[in-house]
N, CA, C and O atoms as a MOPAC input file, in Angstrom:
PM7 MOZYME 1SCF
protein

 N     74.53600 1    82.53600 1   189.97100 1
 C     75.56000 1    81.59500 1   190.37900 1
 C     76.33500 1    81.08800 1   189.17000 1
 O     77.55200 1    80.91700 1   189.10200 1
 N     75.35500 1    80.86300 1   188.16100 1
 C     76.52900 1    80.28600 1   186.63600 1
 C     77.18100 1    81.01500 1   186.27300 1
 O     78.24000 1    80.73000 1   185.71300 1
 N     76.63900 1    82.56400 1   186.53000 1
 C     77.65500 1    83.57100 1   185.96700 1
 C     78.78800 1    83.93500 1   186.86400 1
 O     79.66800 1    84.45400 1   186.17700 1
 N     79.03900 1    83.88900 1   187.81300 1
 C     79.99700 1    83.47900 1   188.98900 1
 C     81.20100 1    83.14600 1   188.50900 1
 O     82.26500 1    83.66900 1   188.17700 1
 N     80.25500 1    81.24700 1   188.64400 1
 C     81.28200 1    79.95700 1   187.79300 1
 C     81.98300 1    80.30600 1   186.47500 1
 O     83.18900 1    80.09100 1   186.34600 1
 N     81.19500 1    80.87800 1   185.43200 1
 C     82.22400 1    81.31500 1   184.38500 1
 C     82.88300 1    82.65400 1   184.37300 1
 O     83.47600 1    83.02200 1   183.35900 1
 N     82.81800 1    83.39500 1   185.42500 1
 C     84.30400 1    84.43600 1   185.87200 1
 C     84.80000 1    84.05600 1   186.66500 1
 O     85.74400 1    84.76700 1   187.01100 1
 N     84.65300 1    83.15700 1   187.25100 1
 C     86.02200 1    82.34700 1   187.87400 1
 C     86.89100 1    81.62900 1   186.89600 1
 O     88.08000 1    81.91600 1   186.75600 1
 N     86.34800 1    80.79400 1   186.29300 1
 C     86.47400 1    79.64900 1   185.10400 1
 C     87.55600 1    80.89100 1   184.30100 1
 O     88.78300 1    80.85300 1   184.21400 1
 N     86.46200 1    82.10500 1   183.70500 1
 C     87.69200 1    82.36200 1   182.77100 1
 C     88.87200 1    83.29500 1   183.31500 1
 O     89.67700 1    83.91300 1   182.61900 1
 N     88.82600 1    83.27500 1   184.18700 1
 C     89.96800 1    84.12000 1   185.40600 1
 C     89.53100 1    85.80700 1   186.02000 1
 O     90.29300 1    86.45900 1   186.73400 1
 N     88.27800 1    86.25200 1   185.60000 1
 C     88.03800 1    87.35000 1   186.25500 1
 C     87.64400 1    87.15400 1   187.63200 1
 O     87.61700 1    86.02000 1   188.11000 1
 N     87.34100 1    88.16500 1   188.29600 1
 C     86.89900 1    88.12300 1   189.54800 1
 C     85.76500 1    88.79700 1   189.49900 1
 O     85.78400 1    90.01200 1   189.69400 1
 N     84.68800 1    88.18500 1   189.25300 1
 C     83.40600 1    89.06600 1   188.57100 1
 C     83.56900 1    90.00200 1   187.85700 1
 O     83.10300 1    91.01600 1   188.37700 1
 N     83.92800 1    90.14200 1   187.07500 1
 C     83.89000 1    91.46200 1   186.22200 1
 C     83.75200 1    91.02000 1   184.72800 1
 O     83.36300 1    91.66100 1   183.75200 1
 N     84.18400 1    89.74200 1   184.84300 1
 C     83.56800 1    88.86000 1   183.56100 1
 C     84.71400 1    89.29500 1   182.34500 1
 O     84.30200 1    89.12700 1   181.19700 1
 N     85.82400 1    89.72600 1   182.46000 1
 C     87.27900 1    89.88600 1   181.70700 1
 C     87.93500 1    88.20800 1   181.55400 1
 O     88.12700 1    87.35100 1   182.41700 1
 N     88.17300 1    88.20100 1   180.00700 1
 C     88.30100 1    87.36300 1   179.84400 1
 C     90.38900 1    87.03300 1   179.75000 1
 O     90.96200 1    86.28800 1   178.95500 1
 N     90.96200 1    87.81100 1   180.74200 1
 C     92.41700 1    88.10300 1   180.82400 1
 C     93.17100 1    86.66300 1   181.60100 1
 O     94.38400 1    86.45400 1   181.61700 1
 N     92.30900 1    85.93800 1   182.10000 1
 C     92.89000 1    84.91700 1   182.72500 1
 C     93.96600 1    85.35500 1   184.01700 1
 O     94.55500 1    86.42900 1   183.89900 1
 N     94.24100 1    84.40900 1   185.39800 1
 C     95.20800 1    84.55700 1   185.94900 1
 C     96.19500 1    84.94600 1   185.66900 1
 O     96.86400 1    84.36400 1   184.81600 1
 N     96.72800 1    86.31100 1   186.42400 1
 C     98.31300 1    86.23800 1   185.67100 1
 C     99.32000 1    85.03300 1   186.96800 1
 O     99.21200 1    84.46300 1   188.05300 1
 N    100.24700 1    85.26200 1   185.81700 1
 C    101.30400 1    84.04100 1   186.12100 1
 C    102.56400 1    84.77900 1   186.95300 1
 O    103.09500 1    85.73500 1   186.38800 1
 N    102.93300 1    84.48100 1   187.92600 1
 C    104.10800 1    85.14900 1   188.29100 1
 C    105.58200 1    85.29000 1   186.92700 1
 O    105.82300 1    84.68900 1   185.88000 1
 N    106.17100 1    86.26700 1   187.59900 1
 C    107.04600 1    86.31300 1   186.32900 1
 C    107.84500 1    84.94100 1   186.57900 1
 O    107.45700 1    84.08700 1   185.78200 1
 N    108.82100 1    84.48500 1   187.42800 1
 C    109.56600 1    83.61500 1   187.03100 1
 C    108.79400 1    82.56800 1   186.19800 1
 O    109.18800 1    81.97400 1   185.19400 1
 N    108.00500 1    82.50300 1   186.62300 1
 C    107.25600 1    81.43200 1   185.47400 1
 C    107.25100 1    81.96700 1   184.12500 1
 O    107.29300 1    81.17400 1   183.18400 1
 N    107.22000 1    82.82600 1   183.98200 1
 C    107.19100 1    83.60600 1   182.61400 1
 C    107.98400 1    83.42100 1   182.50800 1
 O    107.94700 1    82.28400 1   182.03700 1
 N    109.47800 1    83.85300 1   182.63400 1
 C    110.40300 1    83.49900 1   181.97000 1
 C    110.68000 1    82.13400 1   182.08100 1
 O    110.91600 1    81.77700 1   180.92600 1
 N    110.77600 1    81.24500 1   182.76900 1
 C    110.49500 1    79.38200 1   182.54800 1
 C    110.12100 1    79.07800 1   181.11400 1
 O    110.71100 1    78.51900 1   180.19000 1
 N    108.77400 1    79.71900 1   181.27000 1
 C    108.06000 1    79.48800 1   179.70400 1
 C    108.35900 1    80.19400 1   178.76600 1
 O    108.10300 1    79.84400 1   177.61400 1
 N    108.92700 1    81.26700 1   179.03200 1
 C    109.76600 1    82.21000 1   177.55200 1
 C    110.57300 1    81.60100 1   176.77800 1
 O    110.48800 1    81.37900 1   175.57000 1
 N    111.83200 1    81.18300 1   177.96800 1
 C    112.77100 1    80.36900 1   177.68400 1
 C    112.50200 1    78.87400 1   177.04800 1
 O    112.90900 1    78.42600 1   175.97600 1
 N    112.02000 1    78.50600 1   177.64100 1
 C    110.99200 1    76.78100 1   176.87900 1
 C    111.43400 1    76.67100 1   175.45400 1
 O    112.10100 1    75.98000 1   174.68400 1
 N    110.19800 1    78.44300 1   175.59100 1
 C    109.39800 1    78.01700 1   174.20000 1
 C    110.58800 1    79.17700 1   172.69000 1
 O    110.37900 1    79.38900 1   171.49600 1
 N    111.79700 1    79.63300 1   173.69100 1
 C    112.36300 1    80.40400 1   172.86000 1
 C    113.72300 1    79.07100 1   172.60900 1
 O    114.65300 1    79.40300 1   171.87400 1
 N    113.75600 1    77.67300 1   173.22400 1
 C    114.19200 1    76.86700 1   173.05300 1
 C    114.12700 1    76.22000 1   172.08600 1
 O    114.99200 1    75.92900 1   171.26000 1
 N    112.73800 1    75.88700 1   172.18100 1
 C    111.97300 1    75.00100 1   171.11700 1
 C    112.05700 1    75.82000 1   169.40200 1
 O    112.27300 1    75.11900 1   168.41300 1
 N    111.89000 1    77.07400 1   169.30400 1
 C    112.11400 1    78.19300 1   168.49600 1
 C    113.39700 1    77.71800 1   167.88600 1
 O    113.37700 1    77.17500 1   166.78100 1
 N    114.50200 1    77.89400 1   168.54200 1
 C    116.08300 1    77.70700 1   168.39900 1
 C    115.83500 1    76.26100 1   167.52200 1
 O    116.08700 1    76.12200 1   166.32500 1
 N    115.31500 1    75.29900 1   168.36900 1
 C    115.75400 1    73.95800 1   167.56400 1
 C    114.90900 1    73.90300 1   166.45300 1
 O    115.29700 1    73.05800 1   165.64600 1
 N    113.71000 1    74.60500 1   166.05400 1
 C    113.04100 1    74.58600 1   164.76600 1
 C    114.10600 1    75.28900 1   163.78800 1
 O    114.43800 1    74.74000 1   162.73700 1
 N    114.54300 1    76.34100 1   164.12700 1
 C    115.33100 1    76.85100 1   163.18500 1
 C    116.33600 1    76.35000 1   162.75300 1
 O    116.63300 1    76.32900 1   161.55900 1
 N    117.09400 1    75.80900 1   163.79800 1
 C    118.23300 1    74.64800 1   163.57600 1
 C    118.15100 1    73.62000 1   162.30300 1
 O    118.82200 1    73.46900 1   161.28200 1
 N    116.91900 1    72.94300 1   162.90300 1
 C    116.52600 1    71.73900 1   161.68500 1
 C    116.44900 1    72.07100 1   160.41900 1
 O    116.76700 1    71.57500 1   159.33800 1
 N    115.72500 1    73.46000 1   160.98300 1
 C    115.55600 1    74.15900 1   158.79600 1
 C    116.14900 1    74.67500 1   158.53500 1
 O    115.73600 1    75.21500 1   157.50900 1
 N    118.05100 1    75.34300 1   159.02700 1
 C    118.64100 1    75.39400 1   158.88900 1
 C    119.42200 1    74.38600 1   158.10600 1
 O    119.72000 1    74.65300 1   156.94200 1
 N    119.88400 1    72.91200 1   158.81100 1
 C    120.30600 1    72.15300 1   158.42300 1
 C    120.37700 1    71.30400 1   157.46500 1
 O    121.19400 1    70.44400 1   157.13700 1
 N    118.92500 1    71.85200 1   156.87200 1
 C    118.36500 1    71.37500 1   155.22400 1
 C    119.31900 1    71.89000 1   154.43700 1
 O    119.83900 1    71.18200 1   153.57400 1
 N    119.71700 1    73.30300 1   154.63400 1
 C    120.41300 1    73.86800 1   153.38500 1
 C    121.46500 1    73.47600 1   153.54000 1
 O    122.15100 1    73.98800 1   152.65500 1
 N    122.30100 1    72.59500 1   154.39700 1
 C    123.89600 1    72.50700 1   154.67200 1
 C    124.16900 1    71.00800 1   153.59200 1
 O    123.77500 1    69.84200 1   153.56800 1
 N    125.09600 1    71.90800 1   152.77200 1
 C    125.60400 1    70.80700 1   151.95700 1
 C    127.03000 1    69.73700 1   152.07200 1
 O    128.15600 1    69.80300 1   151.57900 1
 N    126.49400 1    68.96200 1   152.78400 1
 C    127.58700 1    67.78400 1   153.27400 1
 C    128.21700 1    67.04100 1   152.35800 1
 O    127.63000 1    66.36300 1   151.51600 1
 N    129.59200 1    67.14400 1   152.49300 1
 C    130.76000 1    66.70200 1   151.46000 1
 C    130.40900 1    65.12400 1   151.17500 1
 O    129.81100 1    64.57100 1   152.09800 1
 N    130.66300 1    64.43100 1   150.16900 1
 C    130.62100 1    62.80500 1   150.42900 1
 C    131.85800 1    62.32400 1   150.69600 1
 O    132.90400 1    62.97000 1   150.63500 1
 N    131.71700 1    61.07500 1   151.02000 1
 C    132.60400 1    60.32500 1   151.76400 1
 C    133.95200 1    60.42500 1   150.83700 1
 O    134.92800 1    60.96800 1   151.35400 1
 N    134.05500 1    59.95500 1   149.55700 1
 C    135.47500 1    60.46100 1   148.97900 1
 C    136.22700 1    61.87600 1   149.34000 1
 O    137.33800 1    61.85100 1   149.86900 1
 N    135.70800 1    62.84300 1   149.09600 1
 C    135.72700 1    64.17700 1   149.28000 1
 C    136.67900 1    64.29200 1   150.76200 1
 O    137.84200 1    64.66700 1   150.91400 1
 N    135.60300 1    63.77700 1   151.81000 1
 C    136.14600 1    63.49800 1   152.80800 1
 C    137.41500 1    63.14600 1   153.31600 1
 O    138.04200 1    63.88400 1   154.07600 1
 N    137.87300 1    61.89800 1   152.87300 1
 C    139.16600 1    60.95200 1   152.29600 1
 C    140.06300 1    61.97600 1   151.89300 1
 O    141.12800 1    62.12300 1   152.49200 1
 N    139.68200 1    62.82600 1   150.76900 1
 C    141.09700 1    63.02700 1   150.30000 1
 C    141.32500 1    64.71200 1   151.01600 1
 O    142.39500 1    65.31400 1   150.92900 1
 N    140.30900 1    65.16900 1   151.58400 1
 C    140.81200 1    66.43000 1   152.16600 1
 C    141.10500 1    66.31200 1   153.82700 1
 O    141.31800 1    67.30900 1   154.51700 1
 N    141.08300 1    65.06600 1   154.30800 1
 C    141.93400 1    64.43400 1   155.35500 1
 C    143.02000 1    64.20300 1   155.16600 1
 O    143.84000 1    64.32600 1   156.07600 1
 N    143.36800 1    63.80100 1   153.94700 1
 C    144.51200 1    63.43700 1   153.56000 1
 C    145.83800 1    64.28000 1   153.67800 1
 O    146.98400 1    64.17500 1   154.11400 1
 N    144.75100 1    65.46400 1   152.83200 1
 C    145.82300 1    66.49300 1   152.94200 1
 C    146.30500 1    67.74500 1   153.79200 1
 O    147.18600 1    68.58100 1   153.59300 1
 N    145.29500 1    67.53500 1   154.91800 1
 C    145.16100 1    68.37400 1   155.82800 1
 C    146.33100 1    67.25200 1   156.86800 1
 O    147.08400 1    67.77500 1   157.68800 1
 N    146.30900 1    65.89100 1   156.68100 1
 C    147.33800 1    65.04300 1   157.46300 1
 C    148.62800 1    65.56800 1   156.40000 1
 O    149.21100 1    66.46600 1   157.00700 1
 N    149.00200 1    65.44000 1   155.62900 1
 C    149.99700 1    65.70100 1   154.78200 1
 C    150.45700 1    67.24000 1   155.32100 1
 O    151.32600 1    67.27600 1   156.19300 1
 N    149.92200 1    68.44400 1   154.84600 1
 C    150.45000 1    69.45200 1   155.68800 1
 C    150.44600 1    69.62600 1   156.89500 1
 O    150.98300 1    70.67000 1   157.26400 1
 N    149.88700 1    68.74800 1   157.93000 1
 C    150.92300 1    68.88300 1   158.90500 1
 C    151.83900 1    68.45200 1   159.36400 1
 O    152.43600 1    69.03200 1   160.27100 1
 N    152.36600 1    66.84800 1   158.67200 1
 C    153.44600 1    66.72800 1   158.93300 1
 C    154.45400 1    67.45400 1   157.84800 1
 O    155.65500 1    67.19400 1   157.92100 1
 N    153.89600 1    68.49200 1   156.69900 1
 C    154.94300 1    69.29500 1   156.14100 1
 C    155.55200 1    70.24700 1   157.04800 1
 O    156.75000 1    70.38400 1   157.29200 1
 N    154.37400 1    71.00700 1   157.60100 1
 C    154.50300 1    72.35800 1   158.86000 1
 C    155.48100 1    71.85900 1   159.80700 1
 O    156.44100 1    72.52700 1   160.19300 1
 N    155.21300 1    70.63200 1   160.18900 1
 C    155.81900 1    69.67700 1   161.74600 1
 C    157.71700 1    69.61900 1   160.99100 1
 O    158.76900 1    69.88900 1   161.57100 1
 N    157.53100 1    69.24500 1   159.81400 1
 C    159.07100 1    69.19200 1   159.36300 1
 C    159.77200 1    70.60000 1   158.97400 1
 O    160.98600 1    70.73400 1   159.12900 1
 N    159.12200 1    71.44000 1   158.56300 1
 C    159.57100 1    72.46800 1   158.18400 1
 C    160.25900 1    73.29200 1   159.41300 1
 O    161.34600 1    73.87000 1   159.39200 1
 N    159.50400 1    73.20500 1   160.29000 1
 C    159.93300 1    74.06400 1   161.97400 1
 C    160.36700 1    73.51000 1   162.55800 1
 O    160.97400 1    74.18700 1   163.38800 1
 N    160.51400 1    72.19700 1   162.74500 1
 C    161.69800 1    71.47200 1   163.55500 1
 C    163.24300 1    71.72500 1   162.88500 1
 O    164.27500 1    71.75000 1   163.55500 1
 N    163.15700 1    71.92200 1   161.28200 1
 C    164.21600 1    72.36400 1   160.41100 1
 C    164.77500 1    74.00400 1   161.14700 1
 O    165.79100 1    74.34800 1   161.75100 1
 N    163.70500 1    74.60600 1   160.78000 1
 C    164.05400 1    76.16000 1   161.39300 1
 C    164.27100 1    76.38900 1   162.63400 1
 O    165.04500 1    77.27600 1   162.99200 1
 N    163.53900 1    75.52500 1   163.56900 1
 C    164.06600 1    75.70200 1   164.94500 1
 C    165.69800 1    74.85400 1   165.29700 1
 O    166.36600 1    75.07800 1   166.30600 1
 N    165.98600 1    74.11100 1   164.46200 1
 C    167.39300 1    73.55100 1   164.97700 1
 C    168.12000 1    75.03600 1   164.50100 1
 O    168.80900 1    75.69900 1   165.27600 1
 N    167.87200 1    75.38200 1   163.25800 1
 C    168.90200 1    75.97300 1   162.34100 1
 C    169.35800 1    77.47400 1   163.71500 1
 O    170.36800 1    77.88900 1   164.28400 1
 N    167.66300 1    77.84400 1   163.66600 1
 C    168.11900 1    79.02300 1   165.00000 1
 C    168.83900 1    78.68500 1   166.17900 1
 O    169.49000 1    79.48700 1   166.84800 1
 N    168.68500 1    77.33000 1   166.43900 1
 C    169.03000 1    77.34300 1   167.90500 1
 C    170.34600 1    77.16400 1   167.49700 1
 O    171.01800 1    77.70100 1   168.37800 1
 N    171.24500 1    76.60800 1   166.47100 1
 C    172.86600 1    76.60900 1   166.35800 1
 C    173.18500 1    77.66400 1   166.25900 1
 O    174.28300 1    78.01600 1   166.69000 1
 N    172.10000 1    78.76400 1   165.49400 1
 C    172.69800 1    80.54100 1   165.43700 1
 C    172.82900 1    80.74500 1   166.29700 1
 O    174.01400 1    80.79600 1   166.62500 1
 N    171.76100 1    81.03900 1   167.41600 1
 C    171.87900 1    81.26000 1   168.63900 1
 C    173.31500 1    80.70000 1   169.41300 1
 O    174.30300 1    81.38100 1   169.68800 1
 N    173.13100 1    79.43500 1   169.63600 1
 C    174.33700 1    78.72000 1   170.35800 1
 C    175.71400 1    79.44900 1   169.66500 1
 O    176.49000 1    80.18000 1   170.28100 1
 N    175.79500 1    79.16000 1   168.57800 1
 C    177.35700 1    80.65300 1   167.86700 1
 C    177.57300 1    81.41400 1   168.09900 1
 O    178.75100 1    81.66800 1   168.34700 1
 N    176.49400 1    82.44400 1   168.20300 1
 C    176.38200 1    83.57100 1   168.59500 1
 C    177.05300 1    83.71500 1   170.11300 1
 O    178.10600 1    84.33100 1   170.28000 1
 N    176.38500 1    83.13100 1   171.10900 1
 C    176.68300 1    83.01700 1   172.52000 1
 C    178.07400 1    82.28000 1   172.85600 1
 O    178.79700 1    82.32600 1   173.85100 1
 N    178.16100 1    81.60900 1   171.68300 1
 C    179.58600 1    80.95100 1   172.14500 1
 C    180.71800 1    81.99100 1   171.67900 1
 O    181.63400 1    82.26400 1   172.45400 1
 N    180.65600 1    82.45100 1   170.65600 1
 C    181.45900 1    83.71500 1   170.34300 1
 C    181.64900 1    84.53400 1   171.14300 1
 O    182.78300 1    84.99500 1   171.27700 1
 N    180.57800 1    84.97200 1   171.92900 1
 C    180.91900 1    86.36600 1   172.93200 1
 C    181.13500 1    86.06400 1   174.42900 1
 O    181.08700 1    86.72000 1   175.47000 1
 N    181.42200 1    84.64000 1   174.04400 1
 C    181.97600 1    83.97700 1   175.34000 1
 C    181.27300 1    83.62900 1   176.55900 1
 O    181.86800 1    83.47500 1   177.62500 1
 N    179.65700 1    83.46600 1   176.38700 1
 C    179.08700 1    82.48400 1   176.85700 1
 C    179.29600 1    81.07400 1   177.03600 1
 O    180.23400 1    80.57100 1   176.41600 1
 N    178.76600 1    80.53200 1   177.58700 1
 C    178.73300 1    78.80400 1   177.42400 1
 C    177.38200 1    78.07200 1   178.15700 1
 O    176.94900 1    78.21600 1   179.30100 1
 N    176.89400 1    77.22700 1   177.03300 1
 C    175.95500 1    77.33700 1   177.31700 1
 C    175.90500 1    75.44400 1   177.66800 1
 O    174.87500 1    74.92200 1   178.09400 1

C-alpha cells in the first residue's frame, strides 16, 4: 500500500516512474510564456545597466537645438513653398490660366 501512495505521489501509475503528470499543452504554453516573460524582463534590467544616460545639462542644450532646427526647417520651407507657389501661379497665369 506505501508503495502505491508513492507512485501516485510521484505521478506514475504503478510503475514507480518518476515523470510526474503531464500537463495539457495549453498550459504549457501559459507557463512557457510566463516564464519566457520573466526571461525578457531579466534581460531588460541587465541590459539597462550598460545604458549610458546623458545628464541633465547635456539634456538642456541638445533640446535646445533640436528646438532651434526646427524652427530653422519650419522657416526655410515656408520660404520655398511661397517662392514655388508664385512660380507656379506665373507660370499658369502666363498660359492663361487663372487661378
Amino acid at each position: 500500500m506505501a508503495q502505491a501512495v508513492k507512485s501516485i505521489a510521484s505521478g506514475g501509475a504503478g510503475t514507480g516512474g518518476g515523470e510526474g503528470i503531464a500537463r495539457p499543452a495549453w498550459l504549457e504554453r501559459i507557463t512557457g510564456s510566463f516564464q519566457d516573460f520573466r526571461k525578457f524582463l531579466h534581460d531588460v534590467r541587465g541590459e539597462m545597466g550598460h545604458v549610458t544616460w546623458p545628464s541633465p545639462p547635456e539634456v538642456r542644450s541638445q533640446t535646445l537645438i533640436v528646438i532651434v532646427t526646427i524652427f530653422f526647417f519650419g522657416a526655410f520651407f515656408f520660404v520655398v513653398d511661397g517662392a514655388f507657389g508664385r512660380l507656379i501661379q506665373l507660370i499658369l497665369n502666363k498660359f492663361g490660366h487663372s487661378a
